[in-house]
Residue frames as a rotation matrix with the C-alpha (Angstrom) as fourth column:
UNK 1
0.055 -0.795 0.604 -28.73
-0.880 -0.325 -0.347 13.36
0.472 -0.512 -0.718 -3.27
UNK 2
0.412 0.080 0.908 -29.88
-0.600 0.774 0.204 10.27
-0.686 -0.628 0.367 -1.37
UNK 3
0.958 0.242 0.154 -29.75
-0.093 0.769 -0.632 8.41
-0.272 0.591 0.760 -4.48
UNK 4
0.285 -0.958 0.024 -25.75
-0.517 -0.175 -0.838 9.23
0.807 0.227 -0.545 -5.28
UNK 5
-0.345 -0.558 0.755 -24.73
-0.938 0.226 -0.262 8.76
-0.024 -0.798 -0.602 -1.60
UNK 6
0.406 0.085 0.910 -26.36
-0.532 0.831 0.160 5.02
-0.743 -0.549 0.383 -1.78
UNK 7
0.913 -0.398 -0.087 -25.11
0.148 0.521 -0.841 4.04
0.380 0.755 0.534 -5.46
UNK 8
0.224 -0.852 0.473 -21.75
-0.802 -0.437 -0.407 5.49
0.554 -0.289 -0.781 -3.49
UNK 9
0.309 0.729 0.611 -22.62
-0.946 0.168 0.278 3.11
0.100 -0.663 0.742 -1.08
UNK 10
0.859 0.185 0.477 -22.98
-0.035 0.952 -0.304 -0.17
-0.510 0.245 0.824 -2.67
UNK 11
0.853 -0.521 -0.033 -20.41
0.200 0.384 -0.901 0.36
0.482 0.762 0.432 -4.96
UNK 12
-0.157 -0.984 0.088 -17.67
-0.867 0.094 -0.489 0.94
0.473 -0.152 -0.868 -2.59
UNK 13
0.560 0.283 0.778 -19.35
-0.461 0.887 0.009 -2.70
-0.688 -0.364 0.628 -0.59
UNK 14
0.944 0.182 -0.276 -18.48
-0.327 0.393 -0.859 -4.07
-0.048 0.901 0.430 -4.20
UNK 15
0.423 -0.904 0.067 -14.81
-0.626 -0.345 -0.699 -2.46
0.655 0.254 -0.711 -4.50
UNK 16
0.009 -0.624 0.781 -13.86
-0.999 -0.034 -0.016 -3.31
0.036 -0.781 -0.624 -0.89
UNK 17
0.458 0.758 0.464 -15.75
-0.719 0.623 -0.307 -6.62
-0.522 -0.193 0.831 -0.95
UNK 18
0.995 -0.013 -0.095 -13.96
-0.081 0.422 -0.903 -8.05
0.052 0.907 0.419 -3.89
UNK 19
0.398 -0.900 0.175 -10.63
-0.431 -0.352 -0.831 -6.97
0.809 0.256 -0.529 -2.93
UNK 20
0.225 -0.003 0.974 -11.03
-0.941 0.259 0.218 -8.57
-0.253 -0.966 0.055 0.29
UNK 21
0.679 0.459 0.573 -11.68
-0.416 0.884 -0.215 -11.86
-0.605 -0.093 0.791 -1.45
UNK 22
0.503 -0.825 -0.257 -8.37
-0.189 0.186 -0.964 -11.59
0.843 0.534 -0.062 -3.44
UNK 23
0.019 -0.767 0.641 -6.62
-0.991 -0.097 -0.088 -10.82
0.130 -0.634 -0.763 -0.23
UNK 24
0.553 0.227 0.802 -8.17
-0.355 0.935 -0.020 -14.47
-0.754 -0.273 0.597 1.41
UNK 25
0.935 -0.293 -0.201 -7.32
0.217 0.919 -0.329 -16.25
0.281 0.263 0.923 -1.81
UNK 26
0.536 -0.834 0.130 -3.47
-0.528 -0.451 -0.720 -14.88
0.659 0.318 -0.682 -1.68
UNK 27
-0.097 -0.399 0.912 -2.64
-0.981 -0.118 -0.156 -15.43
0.170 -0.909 -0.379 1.71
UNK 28
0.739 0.605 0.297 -4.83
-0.669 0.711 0.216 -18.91
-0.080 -0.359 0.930 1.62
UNK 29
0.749 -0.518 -0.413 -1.38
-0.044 0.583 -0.811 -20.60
0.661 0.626 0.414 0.18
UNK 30
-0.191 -0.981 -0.035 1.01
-0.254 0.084 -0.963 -19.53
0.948 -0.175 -0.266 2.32
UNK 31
-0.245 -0.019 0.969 -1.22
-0.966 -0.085 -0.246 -20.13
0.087 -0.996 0.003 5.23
UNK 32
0.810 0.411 0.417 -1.42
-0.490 0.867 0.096 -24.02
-0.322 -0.282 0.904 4.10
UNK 33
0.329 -0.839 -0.432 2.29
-0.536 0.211 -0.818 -24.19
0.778 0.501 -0.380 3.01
UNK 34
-0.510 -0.640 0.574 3.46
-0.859 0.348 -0.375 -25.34
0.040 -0.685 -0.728 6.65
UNK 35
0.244 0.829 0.503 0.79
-0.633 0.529 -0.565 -28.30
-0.734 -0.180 0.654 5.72
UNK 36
0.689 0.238 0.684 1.15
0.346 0.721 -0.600 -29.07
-0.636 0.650 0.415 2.33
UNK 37
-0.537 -0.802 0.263 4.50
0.657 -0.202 0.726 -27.26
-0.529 0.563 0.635 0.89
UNK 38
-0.052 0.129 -0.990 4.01
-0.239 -0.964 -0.113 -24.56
-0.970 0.231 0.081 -1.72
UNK 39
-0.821 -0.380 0.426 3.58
0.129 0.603 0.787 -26.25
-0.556 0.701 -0.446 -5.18
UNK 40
-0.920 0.391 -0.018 1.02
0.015 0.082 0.996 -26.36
0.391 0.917 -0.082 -8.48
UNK 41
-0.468 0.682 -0.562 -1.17
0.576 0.718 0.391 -28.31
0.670 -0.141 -0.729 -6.76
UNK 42
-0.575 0.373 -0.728 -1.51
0.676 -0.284 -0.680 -26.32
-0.460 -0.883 -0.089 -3.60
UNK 43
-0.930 0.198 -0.310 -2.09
-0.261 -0.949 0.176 -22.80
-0.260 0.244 0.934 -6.24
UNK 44
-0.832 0.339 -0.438 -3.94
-0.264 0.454 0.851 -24.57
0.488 0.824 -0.288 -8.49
UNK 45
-0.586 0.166 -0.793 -6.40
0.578 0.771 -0.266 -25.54
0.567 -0.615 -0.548 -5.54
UNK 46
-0.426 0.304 -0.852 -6.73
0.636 -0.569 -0.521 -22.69
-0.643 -0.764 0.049 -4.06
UNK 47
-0.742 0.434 -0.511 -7.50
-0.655 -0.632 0.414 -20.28
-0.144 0.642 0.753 -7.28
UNK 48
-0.447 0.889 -0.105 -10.39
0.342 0.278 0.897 -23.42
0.827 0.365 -0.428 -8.17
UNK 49
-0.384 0.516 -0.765 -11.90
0.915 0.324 -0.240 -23.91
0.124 -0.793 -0.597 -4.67
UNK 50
-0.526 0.085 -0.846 -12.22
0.334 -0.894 -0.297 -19.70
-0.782 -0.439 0.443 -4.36
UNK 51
-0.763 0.413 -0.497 -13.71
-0.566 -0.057 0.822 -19.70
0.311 0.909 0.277 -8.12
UNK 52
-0.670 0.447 -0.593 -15.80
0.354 0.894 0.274 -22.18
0.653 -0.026 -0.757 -7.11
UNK 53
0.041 0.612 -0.790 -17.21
0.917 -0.337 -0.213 -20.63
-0.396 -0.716 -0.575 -3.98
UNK 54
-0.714 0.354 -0.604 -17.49
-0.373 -0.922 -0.100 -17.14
-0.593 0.154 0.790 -6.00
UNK 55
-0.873 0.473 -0.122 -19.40
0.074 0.376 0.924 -19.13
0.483 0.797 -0.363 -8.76
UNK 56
-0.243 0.766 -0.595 -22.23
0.925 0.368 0.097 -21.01
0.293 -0.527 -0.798 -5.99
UNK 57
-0.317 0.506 -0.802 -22.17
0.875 -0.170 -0.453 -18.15
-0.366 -0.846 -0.389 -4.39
UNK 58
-0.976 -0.007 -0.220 -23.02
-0.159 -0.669 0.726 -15.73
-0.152 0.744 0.651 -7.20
UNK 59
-0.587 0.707 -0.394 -25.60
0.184 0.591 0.785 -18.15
0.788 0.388 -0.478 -8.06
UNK 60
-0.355 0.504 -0.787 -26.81
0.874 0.478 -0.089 -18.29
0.331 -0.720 -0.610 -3.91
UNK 61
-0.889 -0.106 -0.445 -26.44
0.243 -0.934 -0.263 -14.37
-0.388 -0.342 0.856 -3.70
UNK 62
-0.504 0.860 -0.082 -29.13
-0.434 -0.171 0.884 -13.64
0.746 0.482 0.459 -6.76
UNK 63
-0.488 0.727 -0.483 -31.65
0.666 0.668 0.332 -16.03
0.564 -0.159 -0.810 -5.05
UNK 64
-0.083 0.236 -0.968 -31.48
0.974 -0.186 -0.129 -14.73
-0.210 -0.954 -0.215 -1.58
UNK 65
-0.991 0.136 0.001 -31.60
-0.114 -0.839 0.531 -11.18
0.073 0.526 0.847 -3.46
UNK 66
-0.777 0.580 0.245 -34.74
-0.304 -0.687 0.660 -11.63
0.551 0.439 0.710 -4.78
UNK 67
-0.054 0.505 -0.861 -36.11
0.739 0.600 0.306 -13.77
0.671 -0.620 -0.406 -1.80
UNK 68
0.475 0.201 -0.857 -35.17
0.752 -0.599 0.276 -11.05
-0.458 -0.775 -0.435 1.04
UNK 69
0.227 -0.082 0.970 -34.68
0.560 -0.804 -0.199 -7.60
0.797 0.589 -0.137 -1.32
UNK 70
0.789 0.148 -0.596 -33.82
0.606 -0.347 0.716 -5.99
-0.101 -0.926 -0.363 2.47
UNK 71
0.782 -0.463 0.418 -31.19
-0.409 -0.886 -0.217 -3.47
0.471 -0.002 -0.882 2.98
UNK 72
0.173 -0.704 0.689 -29.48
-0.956 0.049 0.290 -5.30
-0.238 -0.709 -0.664 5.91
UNK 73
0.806 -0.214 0.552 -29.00
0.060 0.957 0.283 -8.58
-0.589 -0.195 0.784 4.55
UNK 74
0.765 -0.582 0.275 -26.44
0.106 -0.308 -0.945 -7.08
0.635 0.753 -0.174 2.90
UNK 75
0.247 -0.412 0.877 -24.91
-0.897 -0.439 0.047 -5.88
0.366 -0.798 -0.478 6.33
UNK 76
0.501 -0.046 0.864 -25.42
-0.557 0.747 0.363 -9.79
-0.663 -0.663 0.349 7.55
UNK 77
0.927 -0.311 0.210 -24.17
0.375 0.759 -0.532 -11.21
0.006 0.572 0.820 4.56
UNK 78
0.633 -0.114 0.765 -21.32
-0.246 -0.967 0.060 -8.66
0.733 -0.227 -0.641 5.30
UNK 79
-0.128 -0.647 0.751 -20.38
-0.984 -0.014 -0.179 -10.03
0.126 -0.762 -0.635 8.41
UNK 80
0.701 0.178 0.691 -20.89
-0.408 0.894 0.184 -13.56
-0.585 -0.411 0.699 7.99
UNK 81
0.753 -0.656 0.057 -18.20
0.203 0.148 -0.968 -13.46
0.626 0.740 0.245 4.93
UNK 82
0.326 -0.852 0.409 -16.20
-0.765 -0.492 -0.416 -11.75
0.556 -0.177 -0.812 7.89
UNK 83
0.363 -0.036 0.931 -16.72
-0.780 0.535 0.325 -14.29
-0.510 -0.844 0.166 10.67
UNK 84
0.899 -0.431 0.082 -16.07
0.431 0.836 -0.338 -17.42
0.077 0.340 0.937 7.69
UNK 85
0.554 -0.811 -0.187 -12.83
0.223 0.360 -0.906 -15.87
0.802 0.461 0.380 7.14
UNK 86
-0.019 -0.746 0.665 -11.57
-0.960 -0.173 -0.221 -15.34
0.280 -0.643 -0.713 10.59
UNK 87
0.530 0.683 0.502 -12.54
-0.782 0.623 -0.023 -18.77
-0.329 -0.380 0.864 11.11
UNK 88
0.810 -0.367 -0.457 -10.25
-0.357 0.310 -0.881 -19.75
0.465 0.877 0.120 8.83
UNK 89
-0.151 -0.837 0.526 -7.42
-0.791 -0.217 -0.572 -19.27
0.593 -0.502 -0.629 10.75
UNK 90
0.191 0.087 0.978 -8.81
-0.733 0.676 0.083 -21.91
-0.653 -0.732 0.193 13.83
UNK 91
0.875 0.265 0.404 -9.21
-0.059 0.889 -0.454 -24.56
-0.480 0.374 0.794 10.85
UNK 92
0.556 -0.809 -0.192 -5.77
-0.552 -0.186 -0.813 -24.03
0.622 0.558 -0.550 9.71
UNK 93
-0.148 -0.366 0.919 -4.71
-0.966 -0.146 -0.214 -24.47
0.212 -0.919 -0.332 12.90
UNK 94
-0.165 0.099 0.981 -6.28
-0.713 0.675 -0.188 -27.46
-0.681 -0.731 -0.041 13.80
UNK 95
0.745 0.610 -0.271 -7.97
-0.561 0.352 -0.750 -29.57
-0.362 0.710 0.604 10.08
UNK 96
0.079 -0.801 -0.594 -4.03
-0.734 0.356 -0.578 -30.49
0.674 0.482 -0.560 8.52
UNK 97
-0.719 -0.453 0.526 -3.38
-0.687 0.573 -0.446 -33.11
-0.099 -0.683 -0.724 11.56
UNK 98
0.244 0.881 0.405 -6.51
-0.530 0.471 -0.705 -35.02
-0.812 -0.043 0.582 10.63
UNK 99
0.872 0.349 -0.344 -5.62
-0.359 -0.022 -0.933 -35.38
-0.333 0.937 0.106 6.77
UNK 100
0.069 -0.988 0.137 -2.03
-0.876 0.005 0.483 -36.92
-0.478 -0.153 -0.865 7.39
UNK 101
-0.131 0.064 0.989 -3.26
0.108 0.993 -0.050 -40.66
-0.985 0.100 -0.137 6.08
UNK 102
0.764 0.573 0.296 -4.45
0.195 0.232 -0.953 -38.96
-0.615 0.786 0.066 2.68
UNK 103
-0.015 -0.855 0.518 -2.17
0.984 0.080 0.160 -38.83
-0.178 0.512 0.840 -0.37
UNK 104
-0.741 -0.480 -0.471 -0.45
0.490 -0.865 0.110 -35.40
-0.460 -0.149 0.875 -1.14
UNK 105
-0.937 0.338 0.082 -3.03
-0.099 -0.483 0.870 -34.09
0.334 0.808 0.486 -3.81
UNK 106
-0.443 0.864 0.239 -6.15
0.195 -0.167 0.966 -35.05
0.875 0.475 -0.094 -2.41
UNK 107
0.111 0.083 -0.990 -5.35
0.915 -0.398 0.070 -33.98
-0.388 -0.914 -0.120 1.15
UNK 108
-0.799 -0.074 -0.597 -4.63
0.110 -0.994 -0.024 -30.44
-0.592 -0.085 0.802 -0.26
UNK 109
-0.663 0.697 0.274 -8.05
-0.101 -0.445 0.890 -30.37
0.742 0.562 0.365 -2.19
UNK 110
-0.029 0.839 -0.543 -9.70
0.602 0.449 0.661 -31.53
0.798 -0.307 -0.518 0.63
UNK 111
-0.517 -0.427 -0.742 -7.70
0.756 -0.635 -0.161 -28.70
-0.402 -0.644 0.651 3.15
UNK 112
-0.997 0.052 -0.055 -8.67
-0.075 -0.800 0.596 -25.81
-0.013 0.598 0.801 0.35
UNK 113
-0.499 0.823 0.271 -12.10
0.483 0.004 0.876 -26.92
0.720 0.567 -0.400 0.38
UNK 114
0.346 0.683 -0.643 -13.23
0.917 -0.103 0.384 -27.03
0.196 -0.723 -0.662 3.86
UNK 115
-0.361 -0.615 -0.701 -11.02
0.838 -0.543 0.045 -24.12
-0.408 -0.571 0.712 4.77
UNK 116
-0.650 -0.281 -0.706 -11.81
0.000 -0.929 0.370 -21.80
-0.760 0.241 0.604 1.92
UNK 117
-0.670 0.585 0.457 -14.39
0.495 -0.107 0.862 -22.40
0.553 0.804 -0.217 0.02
UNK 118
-0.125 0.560 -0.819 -16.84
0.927 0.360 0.105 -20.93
0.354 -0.746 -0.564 2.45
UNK 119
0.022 -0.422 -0.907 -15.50
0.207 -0.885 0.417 -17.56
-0.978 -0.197 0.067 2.90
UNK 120
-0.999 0.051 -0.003 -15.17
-0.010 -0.130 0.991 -17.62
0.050 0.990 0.130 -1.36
UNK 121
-0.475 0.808 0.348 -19.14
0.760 0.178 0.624 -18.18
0.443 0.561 -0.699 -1.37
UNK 122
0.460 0.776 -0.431 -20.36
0.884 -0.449 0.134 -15.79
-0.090 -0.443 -0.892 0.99
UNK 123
-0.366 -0.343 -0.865 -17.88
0.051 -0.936 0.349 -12.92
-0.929 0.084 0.361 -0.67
UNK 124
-0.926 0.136 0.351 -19.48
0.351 -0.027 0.936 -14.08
0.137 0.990 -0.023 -4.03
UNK 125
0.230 0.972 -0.046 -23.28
0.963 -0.234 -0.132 -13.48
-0.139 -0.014 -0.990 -2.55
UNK 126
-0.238 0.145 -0.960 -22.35
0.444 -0.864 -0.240 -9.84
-0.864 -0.483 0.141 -2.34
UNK 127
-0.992 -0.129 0.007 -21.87
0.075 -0.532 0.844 -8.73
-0.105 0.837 0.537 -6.11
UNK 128
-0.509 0.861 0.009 -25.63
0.780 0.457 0.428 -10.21
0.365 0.225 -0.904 -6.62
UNK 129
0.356 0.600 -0.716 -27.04
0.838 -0.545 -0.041 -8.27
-0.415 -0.585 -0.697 -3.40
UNK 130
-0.578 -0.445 -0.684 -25.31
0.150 -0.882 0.447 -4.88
-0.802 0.155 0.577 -4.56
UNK 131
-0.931 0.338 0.135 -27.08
0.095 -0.133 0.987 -5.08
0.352 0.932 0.092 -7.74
UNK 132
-0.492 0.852 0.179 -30.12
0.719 0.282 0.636 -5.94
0.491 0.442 -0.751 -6.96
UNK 133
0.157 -0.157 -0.975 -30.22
0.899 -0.387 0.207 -2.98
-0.410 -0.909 0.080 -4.10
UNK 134
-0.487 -0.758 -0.434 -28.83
0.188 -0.577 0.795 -0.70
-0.853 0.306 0.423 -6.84
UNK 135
-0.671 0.538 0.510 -31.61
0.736 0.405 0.542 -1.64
0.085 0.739 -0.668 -9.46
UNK 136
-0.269 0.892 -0.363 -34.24
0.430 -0.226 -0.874 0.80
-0.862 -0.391 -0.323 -9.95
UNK 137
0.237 0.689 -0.685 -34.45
-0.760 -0.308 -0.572 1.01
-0.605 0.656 0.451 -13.61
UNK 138
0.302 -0.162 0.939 -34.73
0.596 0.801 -0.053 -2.27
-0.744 0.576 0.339 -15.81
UNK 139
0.952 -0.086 0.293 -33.97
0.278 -0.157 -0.948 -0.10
0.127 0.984 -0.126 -18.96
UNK 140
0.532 -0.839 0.115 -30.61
-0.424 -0.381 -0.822 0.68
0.733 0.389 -0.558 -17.90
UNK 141
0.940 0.095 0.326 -30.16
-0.249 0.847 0.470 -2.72
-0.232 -0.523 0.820 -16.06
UNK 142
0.786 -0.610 0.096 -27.15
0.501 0.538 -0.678 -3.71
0.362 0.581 0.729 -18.63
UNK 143
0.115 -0.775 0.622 -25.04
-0.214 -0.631 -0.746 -0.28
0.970 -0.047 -0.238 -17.86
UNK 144
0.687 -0.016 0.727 -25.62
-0.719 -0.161 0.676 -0.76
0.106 -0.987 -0.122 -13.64
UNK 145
0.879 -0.471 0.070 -24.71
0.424 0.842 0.333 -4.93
-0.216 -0.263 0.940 -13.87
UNK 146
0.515 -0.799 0.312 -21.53
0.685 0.164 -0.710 -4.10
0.516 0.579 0.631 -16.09
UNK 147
0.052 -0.729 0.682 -20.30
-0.321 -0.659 -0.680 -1.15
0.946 -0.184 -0.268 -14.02
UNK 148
0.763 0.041 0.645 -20.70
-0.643 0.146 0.752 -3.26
-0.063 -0.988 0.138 -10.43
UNK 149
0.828 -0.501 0.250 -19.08
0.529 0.847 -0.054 -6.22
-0.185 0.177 0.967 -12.29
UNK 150
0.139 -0.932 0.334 -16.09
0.483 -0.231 -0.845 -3.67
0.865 0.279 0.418 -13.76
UNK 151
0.579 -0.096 0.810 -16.05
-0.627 -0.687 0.367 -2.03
0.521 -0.720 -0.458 -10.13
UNK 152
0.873 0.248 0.421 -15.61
-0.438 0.780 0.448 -5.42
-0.217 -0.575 0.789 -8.26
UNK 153
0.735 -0.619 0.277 -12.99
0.660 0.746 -0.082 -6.47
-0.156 0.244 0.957 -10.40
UNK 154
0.289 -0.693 0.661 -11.13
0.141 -0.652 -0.745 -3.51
0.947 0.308 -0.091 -9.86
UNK 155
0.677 0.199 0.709 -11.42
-0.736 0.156 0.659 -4.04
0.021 -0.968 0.252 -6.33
UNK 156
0.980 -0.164 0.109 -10.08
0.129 0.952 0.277 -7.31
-0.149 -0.257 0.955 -6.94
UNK 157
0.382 -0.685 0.620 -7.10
0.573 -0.351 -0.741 -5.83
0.725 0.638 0.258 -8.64
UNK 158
-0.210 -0.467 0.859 -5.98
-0.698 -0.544 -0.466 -3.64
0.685 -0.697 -0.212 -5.68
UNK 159
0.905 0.100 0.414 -6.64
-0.296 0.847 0.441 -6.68
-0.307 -0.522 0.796 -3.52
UNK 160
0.870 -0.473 0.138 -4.05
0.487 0.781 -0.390 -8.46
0.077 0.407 0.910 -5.49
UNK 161
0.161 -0.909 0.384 -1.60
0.330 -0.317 -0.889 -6.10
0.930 0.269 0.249 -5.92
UNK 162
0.463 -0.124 0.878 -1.98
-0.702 -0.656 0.277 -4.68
0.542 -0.744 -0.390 -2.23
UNK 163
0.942 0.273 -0.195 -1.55
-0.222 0.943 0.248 -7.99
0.252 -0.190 0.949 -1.34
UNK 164
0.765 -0.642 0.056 1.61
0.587 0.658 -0.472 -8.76
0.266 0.394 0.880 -3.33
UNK 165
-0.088 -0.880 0.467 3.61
0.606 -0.419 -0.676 -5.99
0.790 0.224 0.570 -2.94
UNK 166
-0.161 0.177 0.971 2.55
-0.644 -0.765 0.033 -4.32
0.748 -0.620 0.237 0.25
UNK 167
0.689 0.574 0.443 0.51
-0.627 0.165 0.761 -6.37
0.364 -0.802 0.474 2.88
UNK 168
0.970 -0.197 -0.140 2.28
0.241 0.838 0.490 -9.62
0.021 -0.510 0.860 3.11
UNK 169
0.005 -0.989 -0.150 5.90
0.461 0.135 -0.877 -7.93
0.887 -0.065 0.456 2.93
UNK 170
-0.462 -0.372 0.805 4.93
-0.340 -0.764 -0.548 -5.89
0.819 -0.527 0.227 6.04
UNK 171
0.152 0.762 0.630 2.04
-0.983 0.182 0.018 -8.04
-0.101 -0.622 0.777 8.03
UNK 172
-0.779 -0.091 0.621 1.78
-0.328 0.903 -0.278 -11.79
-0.535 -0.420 -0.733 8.83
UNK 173
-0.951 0.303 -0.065 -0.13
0.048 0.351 0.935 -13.77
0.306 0.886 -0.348 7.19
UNK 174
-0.120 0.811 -0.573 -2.73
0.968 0.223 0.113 -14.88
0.219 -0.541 -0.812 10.11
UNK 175
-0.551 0.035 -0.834 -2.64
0.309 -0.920 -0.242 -10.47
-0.775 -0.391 0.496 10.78
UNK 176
-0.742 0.407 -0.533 -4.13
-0.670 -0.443 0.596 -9.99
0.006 0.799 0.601 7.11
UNK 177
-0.612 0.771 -0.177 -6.87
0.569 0.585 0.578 -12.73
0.549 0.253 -0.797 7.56
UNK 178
-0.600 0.124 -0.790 -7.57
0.758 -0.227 -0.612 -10.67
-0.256 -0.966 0.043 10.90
UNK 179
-0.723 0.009 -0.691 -7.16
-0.075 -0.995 0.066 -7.25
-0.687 0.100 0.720 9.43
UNK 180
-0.747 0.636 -0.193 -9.85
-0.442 -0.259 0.859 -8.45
0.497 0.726 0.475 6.34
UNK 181
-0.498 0.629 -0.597 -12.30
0.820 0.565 -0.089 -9.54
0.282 -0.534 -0.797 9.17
UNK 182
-0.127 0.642 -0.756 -12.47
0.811 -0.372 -0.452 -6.68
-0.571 -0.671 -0.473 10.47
UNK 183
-0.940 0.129 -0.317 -12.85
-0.321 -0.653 0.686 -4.60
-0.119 0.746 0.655 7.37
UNK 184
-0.819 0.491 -0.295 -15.57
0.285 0.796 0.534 -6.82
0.497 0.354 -0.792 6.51
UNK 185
-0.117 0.484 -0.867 -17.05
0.992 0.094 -0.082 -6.41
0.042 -0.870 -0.491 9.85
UNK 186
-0.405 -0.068 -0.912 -17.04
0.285 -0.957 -0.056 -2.48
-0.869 -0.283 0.407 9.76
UNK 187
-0.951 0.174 -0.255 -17.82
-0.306 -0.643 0.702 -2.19
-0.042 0.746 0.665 6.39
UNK 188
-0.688 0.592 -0.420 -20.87
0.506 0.806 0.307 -4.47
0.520 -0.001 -0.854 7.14
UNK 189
-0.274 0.386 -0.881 -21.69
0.841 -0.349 -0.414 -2.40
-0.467 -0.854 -0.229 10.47
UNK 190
-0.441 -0.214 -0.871 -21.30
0.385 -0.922 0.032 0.85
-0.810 -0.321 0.490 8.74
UNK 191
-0.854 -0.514 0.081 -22.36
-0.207 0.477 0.854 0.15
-0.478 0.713 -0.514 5.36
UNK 192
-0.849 0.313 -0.426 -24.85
0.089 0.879 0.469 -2.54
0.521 0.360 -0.774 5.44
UNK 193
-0.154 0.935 0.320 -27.44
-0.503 -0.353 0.789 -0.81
0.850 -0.039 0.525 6.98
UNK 194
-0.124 0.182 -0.975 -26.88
0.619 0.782 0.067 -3.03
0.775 -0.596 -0.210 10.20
UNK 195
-0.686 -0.052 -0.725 -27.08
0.708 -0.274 -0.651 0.52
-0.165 -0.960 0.225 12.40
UNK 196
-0.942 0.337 -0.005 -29.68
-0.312 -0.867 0.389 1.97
0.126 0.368 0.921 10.70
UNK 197
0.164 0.983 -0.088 -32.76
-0.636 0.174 0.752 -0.25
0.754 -0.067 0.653 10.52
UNK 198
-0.347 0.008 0.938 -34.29
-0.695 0.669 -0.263 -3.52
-0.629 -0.744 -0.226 12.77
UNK 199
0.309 0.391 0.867 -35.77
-0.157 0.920 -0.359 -5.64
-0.938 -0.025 0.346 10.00
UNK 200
-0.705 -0.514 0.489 -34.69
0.371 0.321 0.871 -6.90
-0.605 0.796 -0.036 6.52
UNK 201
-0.541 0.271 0.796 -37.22
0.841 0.172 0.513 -5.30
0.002 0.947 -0.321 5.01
UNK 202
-0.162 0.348 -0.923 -37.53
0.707 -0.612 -0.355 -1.69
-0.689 -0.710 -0.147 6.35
UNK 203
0.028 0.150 -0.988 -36.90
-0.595 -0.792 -0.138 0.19
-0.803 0.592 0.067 3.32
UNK 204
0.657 0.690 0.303 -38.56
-0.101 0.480 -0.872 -0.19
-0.747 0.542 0.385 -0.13
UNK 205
-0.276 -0.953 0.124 -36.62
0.004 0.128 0.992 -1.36
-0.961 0.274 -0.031 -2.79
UNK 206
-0.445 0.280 -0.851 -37.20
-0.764 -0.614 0.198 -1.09
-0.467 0.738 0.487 -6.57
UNK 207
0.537 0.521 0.663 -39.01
-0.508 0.827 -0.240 -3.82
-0.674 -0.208 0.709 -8.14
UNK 208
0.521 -0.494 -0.696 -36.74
-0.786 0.041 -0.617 -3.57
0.333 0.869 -0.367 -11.04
């Protein structure tokens, strides 16, 4: 019973987690269009820079997996994906008035990086932690990875489409960066084991 309710767990962290990280990239365009216009360049930018920070942070997630194997660093990684992307919003706000001297293309890579790549890496650490949290038999390692990875990207997939055809025809833009903070943040609190234990390493984890 325990064991269901936490694979329940992790894999909705995954679902929600992923879909969040569509929402960010969507929105990340129109919330540098009053900056840099709407155009190739601007998409094109934003879909690398958010690849990019899911890559690294795939890569940084495993590590810190098998470095702290805790319950709640899930919960902190959690809310530190929330805090990067409200954060966003201030550097929107304030980063474009700096970058006025640079030409058109490498002021918007250089807007997309600082702004958003950050938030893209610390929503990639999660897929990593979920797994490795979720592990507890190496012989049927292949079926767990593949169904977090086909969970996640269904996640992403109702991200997108909630996105397109719902959120932004009914919410602001700077209201949906808000509104996936504080998902983040709640699913973190509630979730992530951040009201349950006190130390990153209260409950045992599989060695698998």
């Amino acid at each position: 019973m325990y064991a269901a309710l936490n694979m329940t767990r992790l894999y909705t962290i995954a679902f929600i987690a992923s879909g969040c990280t569509l929402v960010i990239e969507l929105v990340a365009g129109r919330l540098l269009a009053p900056y840099i216009g709407v155009s190739l360049y601007t998409w094109t930018s934003v879909i690398g820079v958010i690849l990019a920070g899911i890559s690294i942070g795939n890569f940084l997630g495993g590590r810190l997996a098998d470095r702290y194997p805790g319950p709640s660093v899930l919960g902190l990684t959690l809310v530190a994906a929330s805090l990067t992307s409200f954060i966003t919003l201030g550097l929107v706000s304030v980063l474009p008035q700096f970058t006025l001297w640079m030409p058109l293309v490498p002021r918007i890579l250089v807007l997309t990086t600082v702004i958003f790549f950050l938030p893209g890496c610390i929503l990639g650490m999660i897929t990593p932690l979920v797994v490795k949290q979720a592990l507890t038999d190496l012989g049927h390692a292949g079926g767990l990875v593949g169904r977090v990875y086909a969970i996640s990207t269904a996640g992403s997939l109702v991200g997108v489409y909630l996105t397109g055809f719902v959120l932004i025809a009914h919410f602001g833009t700077r209201l949906i960066v808000v509104m996936v903070a504080a998902v983040l943040l709640i699913l973190g609190a509630l979730l992530g084991n951040l009201l349950h234990g006190r130390g990153i390493r209260r409950w045992p984890v599989a060695s698998g």
